[in-house]
N, CA, C and O atoms as a printed pandas DataFrame, in Angstrom:
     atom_number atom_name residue_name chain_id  residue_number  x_coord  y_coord  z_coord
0              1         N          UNK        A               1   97.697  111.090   95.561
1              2        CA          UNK        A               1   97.196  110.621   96.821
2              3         C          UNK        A               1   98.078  109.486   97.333
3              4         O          UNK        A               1   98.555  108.609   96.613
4              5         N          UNK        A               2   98.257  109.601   98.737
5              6        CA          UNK        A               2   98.699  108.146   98.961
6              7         C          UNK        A               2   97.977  107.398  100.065
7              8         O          UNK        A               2   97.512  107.678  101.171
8              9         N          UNK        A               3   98.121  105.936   99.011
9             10        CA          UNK        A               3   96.884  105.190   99.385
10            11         C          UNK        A               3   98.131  103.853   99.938
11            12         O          UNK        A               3   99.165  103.366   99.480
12            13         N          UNK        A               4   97.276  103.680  101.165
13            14        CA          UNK        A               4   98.030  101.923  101.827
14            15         C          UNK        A               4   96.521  101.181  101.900
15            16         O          UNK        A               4   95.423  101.535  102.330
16            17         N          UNK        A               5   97.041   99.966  101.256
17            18        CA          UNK        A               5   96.177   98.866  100.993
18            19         C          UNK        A               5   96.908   97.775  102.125
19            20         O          UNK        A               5   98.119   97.562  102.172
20            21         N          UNK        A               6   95.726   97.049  103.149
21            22        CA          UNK        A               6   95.728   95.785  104.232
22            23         C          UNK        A               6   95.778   94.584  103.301
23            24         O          UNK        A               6   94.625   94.506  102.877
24            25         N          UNK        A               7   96.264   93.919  102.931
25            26        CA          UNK        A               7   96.005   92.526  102.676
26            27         C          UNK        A               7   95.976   91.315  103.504
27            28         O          UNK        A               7   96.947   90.910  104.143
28            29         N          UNK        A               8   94.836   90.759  103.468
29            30        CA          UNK        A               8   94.356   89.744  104.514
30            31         C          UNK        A               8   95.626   88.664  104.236
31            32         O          UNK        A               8   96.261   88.375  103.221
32            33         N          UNK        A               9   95.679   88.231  105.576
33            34        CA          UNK        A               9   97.386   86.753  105.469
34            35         C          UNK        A               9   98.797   87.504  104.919
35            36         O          UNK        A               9   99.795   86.787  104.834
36            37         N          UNK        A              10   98.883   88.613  104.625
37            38        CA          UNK        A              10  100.181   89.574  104.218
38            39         C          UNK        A              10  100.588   90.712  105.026
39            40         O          UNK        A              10  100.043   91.803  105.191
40            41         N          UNK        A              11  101.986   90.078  105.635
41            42        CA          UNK        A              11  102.644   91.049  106.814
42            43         C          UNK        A              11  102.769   92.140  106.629
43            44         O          UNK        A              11  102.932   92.921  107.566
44            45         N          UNK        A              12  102.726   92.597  105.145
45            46        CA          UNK        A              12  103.200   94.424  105.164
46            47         C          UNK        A              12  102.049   94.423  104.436
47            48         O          UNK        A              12  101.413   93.492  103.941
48            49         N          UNK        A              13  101.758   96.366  104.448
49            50        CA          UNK        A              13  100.836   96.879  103.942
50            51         C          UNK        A              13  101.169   96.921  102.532
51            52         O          UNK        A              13  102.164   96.228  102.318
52            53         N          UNK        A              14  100.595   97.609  101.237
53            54        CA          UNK        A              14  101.275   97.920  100.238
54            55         C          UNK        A              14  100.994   99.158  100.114
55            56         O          UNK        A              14   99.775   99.288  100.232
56            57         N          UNK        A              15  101.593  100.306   99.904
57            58        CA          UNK        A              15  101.789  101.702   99.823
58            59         C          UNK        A              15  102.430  101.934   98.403
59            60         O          UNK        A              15  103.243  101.319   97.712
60            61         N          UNK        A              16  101.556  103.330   98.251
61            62        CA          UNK        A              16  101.848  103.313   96.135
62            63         C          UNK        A              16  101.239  105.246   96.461
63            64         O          UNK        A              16  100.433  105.592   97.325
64            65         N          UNK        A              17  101.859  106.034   95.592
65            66        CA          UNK        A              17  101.448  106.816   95.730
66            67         C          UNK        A              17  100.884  106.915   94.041
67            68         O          UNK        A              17  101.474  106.372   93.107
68            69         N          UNK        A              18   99.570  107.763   93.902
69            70        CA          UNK        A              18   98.684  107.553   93.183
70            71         C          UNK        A              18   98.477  109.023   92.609
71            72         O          UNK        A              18   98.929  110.068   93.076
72            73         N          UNK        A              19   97.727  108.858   91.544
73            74        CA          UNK        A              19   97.809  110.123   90.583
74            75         C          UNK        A              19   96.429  110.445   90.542
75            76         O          UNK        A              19   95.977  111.430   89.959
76            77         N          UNK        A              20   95.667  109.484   91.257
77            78        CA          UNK        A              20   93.735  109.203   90.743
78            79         C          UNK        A              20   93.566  110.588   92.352
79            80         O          UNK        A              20   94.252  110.941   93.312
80            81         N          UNK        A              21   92.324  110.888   91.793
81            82        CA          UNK        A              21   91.805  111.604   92.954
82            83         C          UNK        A              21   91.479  110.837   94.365
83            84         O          UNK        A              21   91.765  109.648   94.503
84            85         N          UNK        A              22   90.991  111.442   95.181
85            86        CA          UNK        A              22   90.712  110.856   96.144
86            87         C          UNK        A              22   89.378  110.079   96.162
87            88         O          UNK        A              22   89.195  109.068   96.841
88            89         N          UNK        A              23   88.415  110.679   95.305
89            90        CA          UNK        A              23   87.339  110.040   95.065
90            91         C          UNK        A              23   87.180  108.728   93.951
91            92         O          UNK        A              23   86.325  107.843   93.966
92            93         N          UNK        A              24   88.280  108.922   93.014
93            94        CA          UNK        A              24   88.571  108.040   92.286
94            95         C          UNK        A              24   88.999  106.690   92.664
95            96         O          UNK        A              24   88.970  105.696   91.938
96            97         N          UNK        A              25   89.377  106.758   93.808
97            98        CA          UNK        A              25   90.276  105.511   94.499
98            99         C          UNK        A              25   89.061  105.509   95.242
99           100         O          UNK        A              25   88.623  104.370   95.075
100          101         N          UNK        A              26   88.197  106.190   96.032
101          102        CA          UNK        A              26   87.499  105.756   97.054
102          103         C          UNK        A              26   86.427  104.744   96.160
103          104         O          UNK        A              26   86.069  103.643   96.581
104          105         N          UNK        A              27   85.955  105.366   94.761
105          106        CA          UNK        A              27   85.111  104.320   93.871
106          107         C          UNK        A              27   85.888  103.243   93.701
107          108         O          UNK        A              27   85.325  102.176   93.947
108          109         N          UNK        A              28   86.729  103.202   93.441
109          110        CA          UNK        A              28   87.193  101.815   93.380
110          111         C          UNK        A              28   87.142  100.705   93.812
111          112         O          UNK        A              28   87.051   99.603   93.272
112          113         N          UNK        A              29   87.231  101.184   95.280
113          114        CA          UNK        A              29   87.836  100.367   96.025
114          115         C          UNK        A              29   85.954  100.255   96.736
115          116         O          UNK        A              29   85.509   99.313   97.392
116          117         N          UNK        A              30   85.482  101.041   96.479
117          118        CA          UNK        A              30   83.879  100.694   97.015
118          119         C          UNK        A              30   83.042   99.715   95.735
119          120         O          UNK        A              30   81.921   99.317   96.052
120          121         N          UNK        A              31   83.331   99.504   94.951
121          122        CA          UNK        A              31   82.996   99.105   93.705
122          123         C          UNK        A              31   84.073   97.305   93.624
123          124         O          UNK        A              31   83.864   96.296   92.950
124          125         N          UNK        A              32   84.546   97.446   94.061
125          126        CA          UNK        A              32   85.465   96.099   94.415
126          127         C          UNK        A              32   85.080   95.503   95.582
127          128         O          UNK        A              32   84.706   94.331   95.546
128          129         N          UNK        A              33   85.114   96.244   96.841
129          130        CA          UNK        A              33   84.104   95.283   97.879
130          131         C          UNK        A              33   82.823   95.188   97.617
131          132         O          UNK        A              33   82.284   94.284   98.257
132          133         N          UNK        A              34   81.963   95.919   96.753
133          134        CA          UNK        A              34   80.663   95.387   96.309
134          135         C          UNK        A              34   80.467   94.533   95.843
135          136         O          UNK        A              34   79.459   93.910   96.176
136          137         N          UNK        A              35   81.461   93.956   94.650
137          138        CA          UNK        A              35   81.633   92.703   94.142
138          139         C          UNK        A              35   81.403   93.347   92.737
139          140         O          UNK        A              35   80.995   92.553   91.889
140          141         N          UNK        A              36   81.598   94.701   92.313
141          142        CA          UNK        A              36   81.251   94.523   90.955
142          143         C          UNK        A              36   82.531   94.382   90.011
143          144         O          UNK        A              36   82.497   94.459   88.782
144          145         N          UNK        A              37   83.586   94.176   90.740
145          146        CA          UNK        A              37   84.766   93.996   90.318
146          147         C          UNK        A              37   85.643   92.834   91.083
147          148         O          UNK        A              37   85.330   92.658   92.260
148          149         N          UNK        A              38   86.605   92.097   90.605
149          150        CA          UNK        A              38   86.875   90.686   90.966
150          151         C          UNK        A              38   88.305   91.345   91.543
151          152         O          UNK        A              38   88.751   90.516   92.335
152          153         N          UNK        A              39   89.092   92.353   91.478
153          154        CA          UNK        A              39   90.374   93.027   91.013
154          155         C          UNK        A              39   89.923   94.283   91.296
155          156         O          UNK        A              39   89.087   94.973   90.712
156          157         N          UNK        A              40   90.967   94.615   92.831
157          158        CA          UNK        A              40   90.920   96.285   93.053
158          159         C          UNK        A              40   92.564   96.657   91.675
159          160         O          UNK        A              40   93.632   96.072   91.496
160          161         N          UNK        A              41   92.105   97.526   91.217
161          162        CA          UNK        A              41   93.043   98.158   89.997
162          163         C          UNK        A              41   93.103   99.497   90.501
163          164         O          UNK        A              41   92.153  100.248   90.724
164          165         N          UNK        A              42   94.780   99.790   90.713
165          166        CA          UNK        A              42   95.188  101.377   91.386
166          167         C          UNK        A              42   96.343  101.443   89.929
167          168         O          UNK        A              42   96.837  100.439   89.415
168          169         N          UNK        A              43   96.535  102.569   89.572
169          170        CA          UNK        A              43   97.751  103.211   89.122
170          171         C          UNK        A              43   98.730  104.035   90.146
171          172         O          UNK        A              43   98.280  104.829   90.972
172          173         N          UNK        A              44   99.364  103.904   90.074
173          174        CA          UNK        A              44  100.391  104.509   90.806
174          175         C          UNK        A              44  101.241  105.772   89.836
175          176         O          UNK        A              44  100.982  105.758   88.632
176          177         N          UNK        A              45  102.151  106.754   90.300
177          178        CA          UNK        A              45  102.345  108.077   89.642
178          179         C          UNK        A              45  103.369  107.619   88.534
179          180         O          UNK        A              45  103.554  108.230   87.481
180          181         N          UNK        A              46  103.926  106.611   88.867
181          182        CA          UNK        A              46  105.214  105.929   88.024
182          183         C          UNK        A              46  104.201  105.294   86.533
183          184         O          UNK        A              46  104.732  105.301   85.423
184          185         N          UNK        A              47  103.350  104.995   86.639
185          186        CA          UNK        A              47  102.362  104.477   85.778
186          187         C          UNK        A              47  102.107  102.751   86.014
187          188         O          UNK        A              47  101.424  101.957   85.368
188          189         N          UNK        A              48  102.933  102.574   87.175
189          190        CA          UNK        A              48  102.466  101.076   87.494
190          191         C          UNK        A              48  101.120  100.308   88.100
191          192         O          UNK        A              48  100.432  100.731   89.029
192          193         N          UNK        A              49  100.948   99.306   87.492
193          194        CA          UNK        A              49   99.317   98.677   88.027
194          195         C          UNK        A              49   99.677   97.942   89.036
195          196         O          UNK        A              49  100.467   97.000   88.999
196          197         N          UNK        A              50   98.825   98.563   90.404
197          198        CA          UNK        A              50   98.895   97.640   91.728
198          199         C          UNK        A              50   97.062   96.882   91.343
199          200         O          UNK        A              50   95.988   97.359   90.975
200          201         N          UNK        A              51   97.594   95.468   91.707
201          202        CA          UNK        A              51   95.888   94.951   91.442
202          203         C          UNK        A              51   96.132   93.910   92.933
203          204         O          UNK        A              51   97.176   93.378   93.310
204          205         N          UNK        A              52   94.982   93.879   93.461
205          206        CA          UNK        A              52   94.921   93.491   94.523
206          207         C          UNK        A              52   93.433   92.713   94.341
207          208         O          UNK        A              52   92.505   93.327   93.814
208          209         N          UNK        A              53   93.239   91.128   94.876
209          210        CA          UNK        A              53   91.837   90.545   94.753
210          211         C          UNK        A              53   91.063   91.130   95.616
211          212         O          UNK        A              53   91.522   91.245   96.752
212          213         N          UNK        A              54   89.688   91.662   95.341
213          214        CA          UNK        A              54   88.622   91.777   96.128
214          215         C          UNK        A              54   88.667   91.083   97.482
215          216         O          UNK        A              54   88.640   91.689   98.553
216          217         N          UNK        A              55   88.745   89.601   97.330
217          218        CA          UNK        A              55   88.253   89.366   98.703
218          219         C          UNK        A              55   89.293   89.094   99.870
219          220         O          UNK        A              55   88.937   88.475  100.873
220          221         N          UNK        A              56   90.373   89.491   99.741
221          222        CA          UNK        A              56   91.673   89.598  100.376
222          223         C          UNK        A              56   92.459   91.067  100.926
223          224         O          UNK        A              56   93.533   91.369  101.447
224          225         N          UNK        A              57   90.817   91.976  100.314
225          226        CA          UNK        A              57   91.341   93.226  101.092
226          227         C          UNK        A              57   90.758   93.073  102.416
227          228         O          UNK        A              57   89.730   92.476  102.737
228          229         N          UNK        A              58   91.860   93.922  103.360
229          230        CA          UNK        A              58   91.835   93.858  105.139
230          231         C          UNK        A              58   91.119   95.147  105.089
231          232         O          UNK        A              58   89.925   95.210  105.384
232          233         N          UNK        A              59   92.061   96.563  104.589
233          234        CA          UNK        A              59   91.819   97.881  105.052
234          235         C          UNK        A              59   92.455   98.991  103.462
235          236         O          UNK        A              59   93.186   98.725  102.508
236          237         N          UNK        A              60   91.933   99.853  103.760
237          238        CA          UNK        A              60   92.341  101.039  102.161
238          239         C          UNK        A              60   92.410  102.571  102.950
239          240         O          UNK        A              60   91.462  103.202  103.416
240          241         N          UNK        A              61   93.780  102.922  102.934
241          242        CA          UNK        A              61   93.509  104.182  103.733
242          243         C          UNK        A              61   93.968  105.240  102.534
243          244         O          UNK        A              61   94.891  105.047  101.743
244          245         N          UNK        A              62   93.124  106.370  102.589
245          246        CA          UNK        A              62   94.006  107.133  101.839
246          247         C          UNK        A              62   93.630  108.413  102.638
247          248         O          UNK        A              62   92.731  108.887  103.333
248          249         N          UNK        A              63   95.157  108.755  101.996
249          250        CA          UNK        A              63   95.694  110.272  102.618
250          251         C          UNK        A              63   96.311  110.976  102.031
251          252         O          UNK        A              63   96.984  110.277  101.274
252          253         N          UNK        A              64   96.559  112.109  101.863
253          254        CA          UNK        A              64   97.029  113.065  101.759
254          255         C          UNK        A              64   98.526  113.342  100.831
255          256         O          UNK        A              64   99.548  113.289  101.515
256          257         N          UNK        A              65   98.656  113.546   99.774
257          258        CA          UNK        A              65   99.694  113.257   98.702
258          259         C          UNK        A              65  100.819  113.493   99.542
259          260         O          UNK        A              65  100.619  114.162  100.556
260          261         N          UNK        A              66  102.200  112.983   99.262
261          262        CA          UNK        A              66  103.511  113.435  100.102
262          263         C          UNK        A              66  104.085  114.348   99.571
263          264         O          UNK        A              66  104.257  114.438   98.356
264          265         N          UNK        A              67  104.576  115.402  100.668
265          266        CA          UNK        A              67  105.400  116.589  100.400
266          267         C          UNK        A              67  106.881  116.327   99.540
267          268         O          UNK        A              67  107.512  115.532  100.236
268          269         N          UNK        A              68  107.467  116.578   98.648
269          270        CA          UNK        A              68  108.703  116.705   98.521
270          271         C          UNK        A              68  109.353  116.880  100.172
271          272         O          UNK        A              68  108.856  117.496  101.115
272          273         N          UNK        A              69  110.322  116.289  100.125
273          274        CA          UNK        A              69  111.620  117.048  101.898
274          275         C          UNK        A              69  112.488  117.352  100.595
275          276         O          UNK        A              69  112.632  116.959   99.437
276          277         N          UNK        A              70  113.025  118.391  101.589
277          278        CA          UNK        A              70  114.516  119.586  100.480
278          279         C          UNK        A              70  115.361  119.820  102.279
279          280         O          UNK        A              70  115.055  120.371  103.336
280          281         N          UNK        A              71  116.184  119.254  101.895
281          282        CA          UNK        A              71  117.465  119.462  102.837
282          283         C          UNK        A              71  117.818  118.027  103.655
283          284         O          UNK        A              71  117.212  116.963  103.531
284          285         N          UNK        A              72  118.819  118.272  104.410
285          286        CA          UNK        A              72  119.217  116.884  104.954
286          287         C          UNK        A              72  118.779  116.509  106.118
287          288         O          UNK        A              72  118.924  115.304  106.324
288          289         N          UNK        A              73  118.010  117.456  107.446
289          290        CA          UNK        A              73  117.870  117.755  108.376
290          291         C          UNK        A              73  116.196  117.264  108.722
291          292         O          UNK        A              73  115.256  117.397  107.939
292          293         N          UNK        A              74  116.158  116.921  109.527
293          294        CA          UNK        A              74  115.023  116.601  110.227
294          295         C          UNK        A              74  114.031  117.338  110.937
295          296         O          UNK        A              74  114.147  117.295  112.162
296          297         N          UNK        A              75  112.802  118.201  110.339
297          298        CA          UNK        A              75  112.201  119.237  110.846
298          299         C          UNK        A              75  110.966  118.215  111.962
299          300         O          UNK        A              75  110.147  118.799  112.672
């Protein structure tokens, strides 16, 4: 999946593409603005931990895993 995380006072988004389902990330990240977690915790496909504080998330979009592109050309 790829998921872009808002961080409140931070000019860029952070974008990570993710291995968790779509529902997996949506608990998360609903379970972190509830407060039952202090630390939104994503894995990413590389196996890296994006952790982001609860109360400094802006926005969490997720979408749609990215295609491989194969060729040099611009469809």
């Amino acid at each position: 999946m790829e998921v872009k995380i808002g961080v409140q006072h931070a000019p860029r988004e952070i974008a990570l593409e993710s291995g968790q389902s779509a529902q997996e990330v949506e608990r998360a990240v609903a379970d972190a603005l509830a407060g039952k977690t202090q630390l939104l915790s994503l894995t990413d496909d590389k196996g890296r931990k994006v952790l982001v504080p609860s109360e400094r998330i802006a926005y969490v979009e997720i979408g749609e895993p990215a295609k491989p592109r194969v060729g040099f050309g611009a469809l």
